[in-house]
C-alpha positions as CSV (number, residue, x, y, z in Angstrom):
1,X,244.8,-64.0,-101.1
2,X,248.2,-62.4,-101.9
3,X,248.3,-58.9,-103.5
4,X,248.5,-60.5,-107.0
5,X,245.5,-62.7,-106.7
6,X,242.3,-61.3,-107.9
7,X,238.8,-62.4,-106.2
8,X,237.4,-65.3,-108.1
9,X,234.4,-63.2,-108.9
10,X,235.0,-59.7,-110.9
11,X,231.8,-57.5,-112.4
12,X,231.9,-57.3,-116.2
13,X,231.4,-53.9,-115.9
14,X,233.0,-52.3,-112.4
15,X,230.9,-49.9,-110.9
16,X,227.4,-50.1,-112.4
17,X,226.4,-53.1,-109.7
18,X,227.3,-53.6,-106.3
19,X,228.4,-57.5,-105.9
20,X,226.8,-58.7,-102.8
21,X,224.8,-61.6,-104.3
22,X,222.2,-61.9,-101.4
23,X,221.8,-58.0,-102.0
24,X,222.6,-56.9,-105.3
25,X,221.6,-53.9,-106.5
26,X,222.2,-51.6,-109.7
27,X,224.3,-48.7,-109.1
28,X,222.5,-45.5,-110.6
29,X,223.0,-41.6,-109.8
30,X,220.3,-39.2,-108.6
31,X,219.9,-35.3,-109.5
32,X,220.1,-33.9,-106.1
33,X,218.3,-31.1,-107.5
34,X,215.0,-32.8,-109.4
35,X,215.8,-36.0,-107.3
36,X,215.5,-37.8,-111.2
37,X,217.1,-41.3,-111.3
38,X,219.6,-42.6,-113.8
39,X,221.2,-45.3,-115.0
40,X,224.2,-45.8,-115.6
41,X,225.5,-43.8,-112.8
42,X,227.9,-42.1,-114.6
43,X,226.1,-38.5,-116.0
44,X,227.6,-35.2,-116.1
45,X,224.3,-33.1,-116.1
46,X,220.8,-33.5,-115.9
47,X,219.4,-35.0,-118.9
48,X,215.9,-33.8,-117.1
49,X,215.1,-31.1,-119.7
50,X,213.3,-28.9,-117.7
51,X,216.5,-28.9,-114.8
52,X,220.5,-27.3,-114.9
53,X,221.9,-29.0,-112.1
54,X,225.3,-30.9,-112.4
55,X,225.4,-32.3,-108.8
56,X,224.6,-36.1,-107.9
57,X,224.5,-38.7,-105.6
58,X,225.5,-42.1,-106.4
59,X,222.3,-44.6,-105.0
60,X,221.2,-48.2,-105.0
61,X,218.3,-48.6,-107.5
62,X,214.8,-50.9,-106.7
63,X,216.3,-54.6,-107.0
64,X,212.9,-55.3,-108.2
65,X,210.5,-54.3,-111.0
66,X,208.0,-55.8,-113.4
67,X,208.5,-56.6,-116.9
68,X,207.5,-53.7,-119.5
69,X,208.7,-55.7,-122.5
70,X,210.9,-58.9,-123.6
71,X,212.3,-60.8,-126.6
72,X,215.6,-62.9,-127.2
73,X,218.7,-62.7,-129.0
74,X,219.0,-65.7,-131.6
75,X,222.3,-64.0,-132.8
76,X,225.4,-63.3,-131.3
77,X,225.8,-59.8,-131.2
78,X,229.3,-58.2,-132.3
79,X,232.3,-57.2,-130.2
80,X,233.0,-56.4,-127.3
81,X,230.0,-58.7,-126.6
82,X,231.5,-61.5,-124.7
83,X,229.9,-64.8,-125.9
84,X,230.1,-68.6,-125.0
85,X,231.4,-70.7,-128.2
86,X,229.3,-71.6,-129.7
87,X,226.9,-68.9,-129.4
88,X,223.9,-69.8,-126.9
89,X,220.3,-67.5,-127.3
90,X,219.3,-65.7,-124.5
91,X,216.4,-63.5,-123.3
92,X,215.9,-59.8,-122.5
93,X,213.7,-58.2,-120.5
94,X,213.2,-54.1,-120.3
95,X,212.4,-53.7,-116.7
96,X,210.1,-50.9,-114.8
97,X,211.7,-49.9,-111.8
98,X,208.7,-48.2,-109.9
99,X,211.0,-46.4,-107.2
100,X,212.7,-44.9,-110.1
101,X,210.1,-44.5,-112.7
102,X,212.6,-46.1,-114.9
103,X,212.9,-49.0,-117.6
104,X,216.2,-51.1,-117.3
105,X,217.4,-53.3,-119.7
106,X,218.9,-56.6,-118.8
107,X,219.2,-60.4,-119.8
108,X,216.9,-62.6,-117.9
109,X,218.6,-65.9,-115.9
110,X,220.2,-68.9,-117.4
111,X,217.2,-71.1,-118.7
112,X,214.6,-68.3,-118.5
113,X,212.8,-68.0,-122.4
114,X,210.7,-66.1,-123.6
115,X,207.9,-68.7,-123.4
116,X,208.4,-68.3,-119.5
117,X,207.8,-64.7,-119.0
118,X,204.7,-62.4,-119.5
119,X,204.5,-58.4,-119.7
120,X,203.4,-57.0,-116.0
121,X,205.6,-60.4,-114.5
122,X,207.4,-59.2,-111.4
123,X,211.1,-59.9,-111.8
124,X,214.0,-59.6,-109.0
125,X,217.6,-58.7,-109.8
126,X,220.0,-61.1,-109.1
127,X,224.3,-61.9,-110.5
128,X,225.6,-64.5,-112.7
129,X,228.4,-65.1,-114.7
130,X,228.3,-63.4,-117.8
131,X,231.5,-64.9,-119.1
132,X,235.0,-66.6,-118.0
133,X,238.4,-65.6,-118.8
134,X,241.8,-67.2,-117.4
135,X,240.0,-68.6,-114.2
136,X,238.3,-65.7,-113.4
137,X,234.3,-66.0,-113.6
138,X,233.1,-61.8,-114.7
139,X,229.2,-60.8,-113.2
140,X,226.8,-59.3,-114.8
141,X,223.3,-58.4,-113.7
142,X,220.0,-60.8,-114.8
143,X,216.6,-60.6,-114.2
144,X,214.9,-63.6,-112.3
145,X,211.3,-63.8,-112.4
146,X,209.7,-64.0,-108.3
147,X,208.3,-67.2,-107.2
């Protein structure tokens, strides 16, 4: 690859995922103080009321949780939203990291409905192309429900 050529693979969002797709893992921040999670990574100071601290470490979250709650999105939302033409519904899925004590919020795979998922359903993190543009295929981040 020359120094002009970019990977055929980019994140849709750089830094808040790693890209290693037999590994992938959100990229949140930890309070080194209170040892609180966050996510997205990026945070100033500790939005843990009850701590001051302004120092953290950048960590791989849990690349599995279970699903706290779900629904789908029969419209295409507005810019910058990224959308296939025509628009194609999707699902969501706000996930419970247990590690982290935390609920992320994500789209579930390509041809995962509604109909195919249940509250408490244990869910792995995977990558998929979110959109393309000029050749290049951008990742995002999905749930995938375990086997």
């Amino acid at each position: 690859m020359s120094a002009n050529e970019l990977p055929a693979e980019l994140p849709a969002i750089e830094g808040w995922f790693s890209m290693d797709k037999a590994d992938a893992h959100l990229i949140g921040s930890q309070c080194t103080q209170c040892k609180t999670y966050f996510f997205p990574g990026n945070v100033s100071y500790c939005r843990n009321p009850v701590c001051e601290s302004s120092e953290f470490e950048s960590v791989p979250l849990s690349r599995e949780g279970k699903i706290w709650s779900y629904t789908d999105a029969q419209y295409k939302p507005p810019e910058p939203y990224i959308s296939p033409d025509p628009f194609e519904s999707y699902a969501i899925a706000a996930v419970e990291l247990e590690k982290e004590k935390m609920i992320v919020l994500g789209q579930l795979a390509k041809g995962i409905t509604v109909d195919d998922v249940k509250t408490g359903m244990d869910v792995e993190l995977k990558l998929q192309t979110l959109f393309s543009k000029d050749g290049q295929d951008y990742l995002s981040w999905v749930w995938q429900p375990k086997s």
